[in-house]
C-alpha positions in Angstrom: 0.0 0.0 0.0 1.4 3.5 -0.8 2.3 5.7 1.9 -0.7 7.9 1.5 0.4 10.7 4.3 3.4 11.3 2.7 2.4 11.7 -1.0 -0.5 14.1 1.0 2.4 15.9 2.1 4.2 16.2 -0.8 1.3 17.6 -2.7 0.8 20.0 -0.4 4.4 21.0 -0.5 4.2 21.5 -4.2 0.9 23.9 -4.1 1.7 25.8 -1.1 -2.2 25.2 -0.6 -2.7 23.4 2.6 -2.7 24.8 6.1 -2.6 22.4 8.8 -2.7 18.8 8.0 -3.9 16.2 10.8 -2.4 16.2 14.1 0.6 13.7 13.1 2.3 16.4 10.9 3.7 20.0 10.9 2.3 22.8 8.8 3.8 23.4 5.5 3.5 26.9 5.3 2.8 29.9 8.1 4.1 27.3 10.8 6.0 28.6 13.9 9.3 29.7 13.2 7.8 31.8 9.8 5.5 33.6 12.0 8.2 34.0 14.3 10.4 34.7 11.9 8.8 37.0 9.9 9.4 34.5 6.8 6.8 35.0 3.9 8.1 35.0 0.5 5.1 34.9 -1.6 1.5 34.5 -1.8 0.2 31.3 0.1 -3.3 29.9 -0.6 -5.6 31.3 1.7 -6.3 27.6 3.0 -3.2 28.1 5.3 -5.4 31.0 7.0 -8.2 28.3 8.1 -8.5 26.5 11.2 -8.3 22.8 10.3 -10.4 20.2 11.3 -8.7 18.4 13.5 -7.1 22.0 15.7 -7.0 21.5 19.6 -9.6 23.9 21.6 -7.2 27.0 22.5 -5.2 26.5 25.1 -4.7 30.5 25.8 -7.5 33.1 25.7 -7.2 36.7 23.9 -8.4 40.0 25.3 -6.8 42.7 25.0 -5.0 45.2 22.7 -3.0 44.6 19.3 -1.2 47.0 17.5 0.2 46.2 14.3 3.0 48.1 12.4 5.4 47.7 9.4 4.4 47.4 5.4 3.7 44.3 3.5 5.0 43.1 0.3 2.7 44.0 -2.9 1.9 43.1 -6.3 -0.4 45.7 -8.6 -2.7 43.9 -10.9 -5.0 46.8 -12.3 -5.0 50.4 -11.6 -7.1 52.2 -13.7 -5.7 55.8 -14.7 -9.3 56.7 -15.2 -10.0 56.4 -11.9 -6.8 57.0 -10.1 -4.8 60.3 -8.9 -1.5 60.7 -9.5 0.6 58.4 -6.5 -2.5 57.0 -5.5 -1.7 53.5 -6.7 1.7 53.7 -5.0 -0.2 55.0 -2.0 -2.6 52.4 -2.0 0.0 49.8 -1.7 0.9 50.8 1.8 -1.1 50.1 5.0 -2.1 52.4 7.6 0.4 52.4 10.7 -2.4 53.2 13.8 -3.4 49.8 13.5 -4.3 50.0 17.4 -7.6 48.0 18.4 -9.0 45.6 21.3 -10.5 42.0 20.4 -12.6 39.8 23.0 -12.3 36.1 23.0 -15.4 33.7 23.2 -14.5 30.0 22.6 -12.8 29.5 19.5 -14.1 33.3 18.0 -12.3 36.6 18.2 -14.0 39.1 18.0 -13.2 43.1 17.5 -14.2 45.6 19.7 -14.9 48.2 17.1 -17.2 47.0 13.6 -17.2 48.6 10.5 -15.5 51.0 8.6 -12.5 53.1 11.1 -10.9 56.2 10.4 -7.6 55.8 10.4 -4.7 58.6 9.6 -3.7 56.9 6.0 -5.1 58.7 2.9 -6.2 56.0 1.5 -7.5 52.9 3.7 -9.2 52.5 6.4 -9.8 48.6 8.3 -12.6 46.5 9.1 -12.2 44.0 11.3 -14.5 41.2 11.6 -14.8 37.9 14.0 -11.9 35.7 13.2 -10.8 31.9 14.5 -7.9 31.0 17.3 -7.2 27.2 17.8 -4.1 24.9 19.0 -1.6 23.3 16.4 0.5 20.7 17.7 4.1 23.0 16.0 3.2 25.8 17.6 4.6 24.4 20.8 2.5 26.4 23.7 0.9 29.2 21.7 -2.2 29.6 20.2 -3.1 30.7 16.8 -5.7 33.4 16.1 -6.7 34.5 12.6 -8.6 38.0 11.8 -10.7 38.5 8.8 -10.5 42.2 7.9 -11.1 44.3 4.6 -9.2 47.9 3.7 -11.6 49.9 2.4 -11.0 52.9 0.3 -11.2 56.1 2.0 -14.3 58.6 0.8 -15.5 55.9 -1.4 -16.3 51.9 -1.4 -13.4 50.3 -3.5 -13.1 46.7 -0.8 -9.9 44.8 -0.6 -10.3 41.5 1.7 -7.5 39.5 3.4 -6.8 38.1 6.9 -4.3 38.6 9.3 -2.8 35.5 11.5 -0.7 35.3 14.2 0.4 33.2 17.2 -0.4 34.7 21.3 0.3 33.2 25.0 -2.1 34.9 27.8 1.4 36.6 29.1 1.3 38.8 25.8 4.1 36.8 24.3 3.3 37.4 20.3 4.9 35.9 16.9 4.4 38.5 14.1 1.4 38.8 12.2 1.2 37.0 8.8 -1.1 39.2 6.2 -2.4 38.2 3.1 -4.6 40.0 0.6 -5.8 38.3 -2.3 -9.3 39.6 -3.4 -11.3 42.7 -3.6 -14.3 44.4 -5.2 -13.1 47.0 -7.2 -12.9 47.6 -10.8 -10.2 49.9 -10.9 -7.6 49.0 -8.2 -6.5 45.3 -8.2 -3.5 44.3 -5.9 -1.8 41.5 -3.6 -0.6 42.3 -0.5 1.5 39.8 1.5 4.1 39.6 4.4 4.1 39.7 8.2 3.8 42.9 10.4 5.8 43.5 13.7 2.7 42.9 16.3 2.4 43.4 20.0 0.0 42.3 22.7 -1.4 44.0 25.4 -3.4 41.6 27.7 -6.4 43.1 29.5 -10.2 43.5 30.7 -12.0 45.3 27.7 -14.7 47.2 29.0 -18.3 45.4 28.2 -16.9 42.2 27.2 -20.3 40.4 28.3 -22.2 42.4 26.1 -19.1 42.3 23.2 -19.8 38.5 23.0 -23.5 38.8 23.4 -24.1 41.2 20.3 -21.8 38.7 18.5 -23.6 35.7 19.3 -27.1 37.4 18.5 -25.3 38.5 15.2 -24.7 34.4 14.7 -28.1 33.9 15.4 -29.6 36.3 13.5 -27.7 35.1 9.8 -30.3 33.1 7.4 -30.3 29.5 7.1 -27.5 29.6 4.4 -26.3 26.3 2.0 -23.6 25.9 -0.3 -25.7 27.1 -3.7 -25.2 23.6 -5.5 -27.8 22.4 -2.8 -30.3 24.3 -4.5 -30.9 21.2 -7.1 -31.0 19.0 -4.4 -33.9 21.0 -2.6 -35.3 22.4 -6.0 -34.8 19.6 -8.4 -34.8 20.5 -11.7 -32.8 24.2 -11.2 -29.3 24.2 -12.8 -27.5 26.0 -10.2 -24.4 26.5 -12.5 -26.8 29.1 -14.6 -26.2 31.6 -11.9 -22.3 32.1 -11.9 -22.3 35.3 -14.4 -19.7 36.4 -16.3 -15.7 35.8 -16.0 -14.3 33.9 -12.5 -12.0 36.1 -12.2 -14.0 39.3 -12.2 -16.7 37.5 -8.7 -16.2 38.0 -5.5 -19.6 35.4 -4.4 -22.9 35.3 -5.6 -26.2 33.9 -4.7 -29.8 32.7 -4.7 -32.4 33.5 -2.0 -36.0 31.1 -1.6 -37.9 30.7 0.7 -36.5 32.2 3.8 -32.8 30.0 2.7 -29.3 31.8 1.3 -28.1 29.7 -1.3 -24.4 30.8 -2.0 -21.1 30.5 -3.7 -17.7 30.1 -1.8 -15.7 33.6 -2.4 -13.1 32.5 -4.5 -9.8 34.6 -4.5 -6.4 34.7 -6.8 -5.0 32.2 -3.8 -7.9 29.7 -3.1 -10.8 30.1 -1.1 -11.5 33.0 1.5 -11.6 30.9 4.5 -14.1 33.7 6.2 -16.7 33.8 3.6 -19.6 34.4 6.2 -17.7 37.5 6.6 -16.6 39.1 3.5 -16.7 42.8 3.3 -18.7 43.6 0.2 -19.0 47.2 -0.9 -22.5 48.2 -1.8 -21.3 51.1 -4.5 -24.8 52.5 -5.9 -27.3 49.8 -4.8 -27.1 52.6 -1.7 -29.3 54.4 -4.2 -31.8 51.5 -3.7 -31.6 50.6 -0.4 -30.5 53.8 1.6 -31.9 56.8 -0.6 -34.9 54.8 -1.5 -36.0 53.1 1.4 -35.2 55.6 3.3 -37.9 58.1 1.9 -40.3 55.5 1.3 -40.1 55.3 5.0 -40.3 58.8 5.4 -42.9 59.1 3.8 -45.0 56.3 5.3 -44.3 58.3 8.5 -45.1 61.6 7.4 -47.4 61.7 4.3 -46.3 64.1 1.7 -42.4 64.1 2.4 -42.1 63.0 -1.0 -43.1 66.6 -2.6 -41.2 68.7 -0.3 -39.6 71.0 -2.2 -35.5 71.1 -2.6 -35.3 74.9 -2.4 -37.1 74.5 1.2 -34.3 72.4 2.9 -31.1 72.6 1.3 -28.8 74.1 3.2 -26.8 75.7 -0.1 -27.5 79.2 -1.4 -27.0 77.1 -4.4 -30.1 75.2 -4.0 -32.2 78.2 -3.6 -31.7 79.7 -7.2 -34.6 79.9 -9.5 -33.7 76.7 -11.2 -34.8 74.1 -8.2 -37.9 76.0 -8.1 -40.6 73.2 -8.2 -38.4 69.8 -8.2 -38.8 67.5 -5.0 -37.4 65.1 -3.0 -39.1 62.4 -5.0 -37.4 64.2 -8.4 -33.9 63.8 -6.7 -34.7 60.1 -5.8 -35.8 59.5 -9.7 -33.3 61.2 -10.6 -35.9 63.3 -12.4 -34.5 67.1 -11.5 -34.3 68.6 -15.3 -30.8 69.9 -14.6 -28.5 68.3 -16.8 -25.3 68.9 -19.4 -26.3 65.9 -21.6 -29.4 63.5 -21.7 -27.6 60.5 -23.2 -26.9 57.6 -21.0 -24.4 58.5 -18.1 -22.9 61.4 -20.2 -22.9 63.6 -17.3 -22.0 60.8 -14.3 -18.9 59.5 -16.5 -17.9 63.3 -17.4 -14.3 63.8 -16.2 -15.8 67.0 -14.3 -17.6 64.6 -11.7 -14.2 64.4 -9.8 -15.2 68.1 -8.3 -18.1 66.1 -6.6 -16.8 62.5 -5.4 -13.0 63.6 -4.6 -14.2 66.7 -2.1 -13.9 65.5 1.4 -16.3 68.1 3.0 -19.9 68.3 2.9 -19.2 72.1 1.5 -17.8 71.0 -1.5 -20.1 68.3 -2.2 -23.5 70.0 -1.5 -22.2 72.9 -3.8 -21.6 70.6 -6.5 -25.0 68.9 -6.5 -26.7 72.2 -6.2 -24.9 74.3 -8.5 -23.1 71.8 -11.6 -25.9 71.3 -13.9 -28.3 73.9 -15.8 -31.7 73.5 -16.0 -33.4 72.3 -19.2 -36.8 71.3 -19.0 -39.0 70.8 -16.4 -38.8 68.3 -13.2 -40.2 65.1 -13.7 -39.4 65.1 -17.6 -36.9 63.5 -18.2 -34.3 60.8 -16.1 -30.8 61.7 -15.9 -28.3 59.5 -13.9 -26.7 61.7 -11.4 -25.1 60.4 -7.9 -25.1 64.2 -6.6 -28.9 64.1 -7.0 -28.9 61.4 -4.5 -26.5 62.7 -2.0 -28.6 66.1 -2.1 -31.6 64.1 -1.0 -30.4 62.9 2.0 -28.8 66.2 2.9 -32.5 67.2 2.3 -33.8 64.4 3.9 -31.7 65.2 7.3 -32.7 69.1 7.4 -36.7 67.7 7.1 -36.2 65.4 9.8 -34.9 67.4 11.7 -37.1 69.9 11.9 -39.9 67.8 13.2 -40.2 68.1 17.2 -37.5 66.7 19.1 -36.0 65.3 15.9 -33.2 68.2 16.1 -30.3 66.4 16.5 -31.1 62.8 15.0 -29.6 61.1 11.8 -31.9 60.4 9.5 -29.2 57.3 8.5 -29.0 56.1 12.2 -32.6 57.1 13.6 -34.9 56.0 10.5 -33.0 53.8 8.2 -31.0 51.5 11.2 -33.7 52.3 13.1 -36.5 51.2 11.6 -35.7 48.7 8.7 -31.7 47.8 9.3 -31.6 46.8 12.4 -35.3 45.1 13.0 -34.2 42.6 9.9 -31.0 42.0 11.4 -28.3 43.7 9.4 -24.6 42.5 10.2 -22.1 45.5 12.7 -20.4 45.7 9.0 -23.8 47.6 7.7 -24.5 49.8 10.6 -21.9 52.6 9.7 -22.4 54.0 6.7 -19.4 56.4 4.5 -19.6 60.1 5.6 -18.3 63.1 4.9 -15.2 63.7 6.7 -15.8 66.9 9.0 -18.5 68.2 11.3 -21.5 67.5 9.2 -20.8 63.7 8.9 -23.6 64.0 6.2 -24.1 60.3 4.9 -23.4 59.4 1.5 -26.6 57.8 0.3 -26.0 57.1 -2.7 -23.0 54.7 -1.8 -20.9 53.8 0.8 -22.1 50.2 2.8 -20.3 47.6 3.6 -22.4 44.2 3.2 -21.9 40.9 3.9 -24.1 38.2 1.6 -26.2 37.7 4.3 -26.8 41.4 4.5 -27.5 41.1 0.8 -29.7 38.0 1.2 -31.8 39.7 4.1 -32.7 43.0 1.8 -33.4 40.7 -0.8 -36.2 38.7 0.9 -37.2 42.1 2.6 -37.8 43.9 -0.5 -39.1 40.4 -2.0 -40.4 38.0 -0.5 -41.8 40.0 3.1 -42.4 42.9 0.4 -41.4 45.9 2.4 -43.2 44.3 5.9 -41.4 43.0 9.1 -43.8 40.3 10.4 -46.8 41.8 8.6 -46.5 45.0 9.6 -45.3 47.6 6.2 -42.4 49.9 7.0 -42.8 51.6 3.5 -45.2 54.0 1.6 -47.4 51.1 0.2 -48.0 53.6 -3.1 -44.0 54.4 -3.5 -42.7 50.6 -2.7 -45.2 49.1 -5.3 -44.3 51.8 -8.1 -40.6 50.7 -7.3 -41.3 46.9 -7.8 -43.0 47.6 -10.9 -46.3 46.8 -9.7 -48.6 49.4 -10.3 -49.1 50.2 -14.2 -50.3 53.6 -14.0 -46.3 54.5 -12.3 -44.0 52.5 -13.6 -41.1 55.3 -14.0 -38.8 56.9 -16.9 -37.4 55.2 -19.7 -33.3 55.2 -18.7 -31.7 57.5 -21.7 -32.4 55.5 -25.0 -32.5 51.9 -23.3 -36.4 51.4 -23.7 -35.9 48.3 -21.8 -35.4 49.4 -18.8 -36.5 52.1 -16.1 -35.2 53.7 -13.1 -38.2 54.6 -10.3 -37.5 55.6 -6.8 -33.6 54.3 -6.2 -34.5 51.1 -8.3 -33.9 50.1 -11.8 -36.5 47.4 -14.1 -35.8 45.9 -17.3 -38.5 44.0 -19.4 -37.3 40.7 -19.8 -40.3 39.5 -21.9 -38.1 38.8 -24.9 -35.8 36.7 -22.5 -38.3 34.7 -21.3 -40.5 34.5 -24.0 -43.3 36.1 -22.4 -46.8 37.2 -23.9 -46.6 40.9 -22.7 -44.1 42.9 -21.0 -42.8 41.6 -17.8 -40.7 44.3 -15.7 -38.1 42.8 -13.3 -36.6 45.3 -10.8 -33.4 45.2 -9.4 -29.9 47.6 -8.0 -27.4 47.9 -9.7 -23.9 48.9 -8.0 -20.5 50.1 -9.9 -18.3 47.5 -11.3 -21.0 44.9 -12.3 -22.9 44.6 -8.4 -26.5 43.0 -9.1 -29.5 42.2 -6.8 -32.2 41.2 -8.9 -36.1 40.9 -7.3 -37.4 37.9 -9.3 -41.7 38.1 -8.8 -42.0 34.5 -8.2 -40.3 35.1 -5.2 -36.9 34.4 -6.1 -33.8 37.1 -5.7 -30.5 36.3 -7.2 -27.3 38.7 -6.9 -23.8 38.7 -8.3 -20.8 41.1 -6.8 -18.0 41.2 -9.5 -16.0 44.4 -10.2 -14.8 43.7 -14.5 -17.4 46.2 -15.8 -18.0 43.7 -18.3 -21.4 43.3 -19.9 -20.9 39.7 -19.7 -21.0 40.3 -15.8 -24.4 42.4 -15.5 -26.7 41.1 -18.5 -29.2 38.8 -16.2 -30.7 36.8 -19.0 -29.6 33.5 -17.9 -30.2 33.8 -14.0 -33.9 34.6 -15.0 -34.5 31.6 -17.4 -33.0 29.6 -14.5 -35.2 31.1 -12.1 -38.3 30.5 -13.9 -38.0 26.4 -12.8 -38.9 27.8 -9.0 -42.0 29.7 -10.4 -43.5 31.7 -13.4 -42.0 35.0 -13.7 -44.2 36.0 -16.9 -46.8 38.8 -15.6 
């Protein structure tokens, strides 16, 4: 009989791809002495990052302060002049150095004080850190090994690069180096590899609330969907093809899905270097399907609350002398959320939103600079509610809108219409993960939310506003969170409102945050059947099926082959008729 163990071994030798093997045998890769070391060549496959099976319970506990410093090695893929400043790709390939943060141990989960996107003093990234893993290996010979999902996310906008971080601890602070890898992102226009190990050290400590640290993280667990590997959706569906689904190029995904029936059917989130061995956790950018499910649901909530908030004139709450001119005269909130205003350079499709002079309005920092863009960059040319013009500045001037309107109801004066209604009332009642509770801001006093972009999602996050909008139809247990006239006009179910005609694409539509497209060709329908869905930068897709069924893809090529939904929806048609 051949030795079995040791051709394991070599193989795993020869691909650099396995992380621990059984308990008889060392690591090949990331063992002790590289950690301690600091000895990382190259890019490993992300398997080495991964608690394997067969790990010991950890023999020392974690809690307490790490602070990382030092610069990894890196490897540019894409970098996009388009998109990109002069030094900022160079920039981009360093990592912020007030890496300085608590984490609370729970059993075999780590878990970060602090969730979500955090200012840090580097131009260009900040860090999420998410729950990670910390187990015993047999090497490591007393210490324990802890691994941190995080993501660097691009300052003042949503490009999303994941990785992990992995080190080994004792309870006296004793600390190897920290082995970082990043091998994946979502963004079309900055594509990169980081790799190396940091100099780390260890504070042991009490952090303050750590009760209540692992209780929100435990409800968090709790709270996720019933989730399976998407190929089981032929087992519980027979007769769907779940391989008609995966859109577009492997290279250009980050994960993708199908949710049914209250269940998450998903892909693994493949990377350049295997697997992401934190998939549950992958920091997903949300880039414009904000527009959907911030700007949109959060005035179809307004206006459930307060009938009429809808046609509340511009001029009447914009805090710009810009916004006061003659030409905003008659438009509304609900003309900024269609997008609708009449103030544009040119009417062809994304003309103005791809014009080189939009840099004056996403670069800005300040809420100023911003606000006085949106108010003041476009000349009006015919009359609100005319004609649809994609504009992400008409979006952020809505929820600057939206925020003075709020707050000028009683005791309202000081709330966040992001925080107060949106997390309030729809975020956090269907569970959204810490990653979506912060949303990007401007940086200074204002902290004025984007709106039109800036989440960070998980695909359960994605998955839950999927069978919010869908299958509960804008309800939580029954009871409607949303303007019942507004939400149906968004899903394409009332005739009489079915929204603008995007530029020349008479096959598609854009009303309230949400875009449709008639798929009755597609599917060989009788009559026009109107499918909406968001759309985010790059090639992001969430796609409301009407027989229940939502399907979304996050890839960052920009190619066609990555957005055009054709195949999902003939596939979708074997759980139910999607012909009106």
């Amino acid at each position: 009989m051949p030795d079995m163990k040791k051709g394991a071994l070599a193989l795993c030798l020869s691909a650099l791809a396995c992380g621990a093997m059984d308990a008889g045998y060392a690591r090949s890769v990331l063992d002790r002495d590289a950690l301690l070391s600091g000895s990382y060549r190259r890019s490993v496959d992300l398997s080495a990052y991964s608690r394997p099976e067969d790990a010991a319970p950890p023999s020392n506990r974690f809690e307490g302060r790490l602070r990382l410093s030092g610069q990894p090695s890196t490897r540019t893929l894409v970098a996009l002049p388009d998109y990109l400043g002069p030094g900022d790709a160079l920039l981009a390939r360093t990592l912020p150095q007030d890496f300085d943060y608590e984490f609370v141990q729970a059993g075999e989960s780590l878990i970060p004080v602090r969730r979500g996107p955090i200012a840090s003093s580097h131009s260009w990234w900040e860090f999420v850190l998410e729950p990670g893993r910390v187990w015993d290996e047999p090497g490591d010979e007393g210490y324990t090994r802890a691994a941190i999902p995080f993501a660097l996310v691009q300052k003042n906008a949503n490009c999303t690069h994941n990785g992990v971080l992995m080190l080994l601890f004792k309870d006296s602070g004793a600390v190897s180096r920290a082995a970082l890898q990043v091998s994946s992102e979502t963004c079309h226009y900055l594509q990169l590899d980081m790799w190396g190990t940091l100099e780390a050290s260890y504070e042991p400590g009490k952090v303050a609330d750590s009760d209540g640290i692992v209780a929100a993280y435990e409800a968090e667990v709790a709270r996720r969907m019933p989730s399976r590997p998407l190929s089981a959706l032929a087992i519980d569906h027979p007769g769907v093809d779940p391989s008609k689904f995966a859109l577009g190029a492997a290279m250009g995904r980050t994960v993708y899905g199908v949710v049914f029936e209250g269940v998450h059917y998903r892909s693994g989130c493949a990377t350049r270097h295997g697997q992401y061995p934190y998939c549950d956790v992958l920091d997903i950018p949300s880039y414009s399907v904000a527009k959907s499910v911030v700007a949109g649901l959060a005035l179809m909530r307004m206006e459930r609350l307060h009938p009429g908030a809808q046609d509340l004139q511009v001029d009447q709450f914009a805090p710009a002398t810009g916004c006061r001119s003659k030409k905003w005269r008659g438009v509304t909130f609900r003309h900024l959320l269609d997008m609708t205003t009449g103030q544009y350079d040119a009417p062809t499709y994304m003309a103005d939103e791809d014009n080189v002079r939009v840099r004056a309005f996403f670069a800005p920092s300040t809420h100023a600079q911003r606000l006085a863009f949106a108010c003041e960059a476009y000349p009006r040319n015919e009359s609100p509610g005319s004609r649809w013009v994609y504009h992400t500045s008409d979006t952020y001037l809505l929820g600057t809108a939206l925020q003075a309107a709020w707050r000028r109801l009683p005791g309202k004066a000081r709330d966040d219409v992001f925080d107060d209604v949106l997390w309030a009332d729809i975020f956090g009642p269907i569970g959204l993960s810490p990653a979506a509770r912060a949303t990007r801001r401007s940086d200074d006093e204002a902290r004025q939310a984007f709106f039109g972009w800036g989440l960070t999602l998980h695909a359960d996050d994605i998955a839950k506003l999927a069978r919010f909008l869908g299958q509960e139809q804008g309800s939580i247990r029954g009871g409607a969170l949303l303007d019942t006239a507004m939400f149906e006009a968004a899903m394409q179910r009332d005739p009489a409102n079915p929204g603008l005609t995007v530029a020349t694409l008479d096959r598609y539509r854009y009303q309230h945050g949400f875009w449709a497209r008639n798929l009755q060709a597609e599917l060989g329908c009788d009559r026009p059947t109107w499918v909406p869905f968001m759309s985010g930068f790059g090639s992001i897709t969430v796609v409301l099926f009407p027989n229940g069924m939502a399907w979304y893809n996050v890839a960052d090529d920009g190619l066609l082959a990555s957005i055009d939904f054709a195949a999902p929806a003939q596939a979708a048609t074997a759980l139910g008729p999607i012909c009106h």
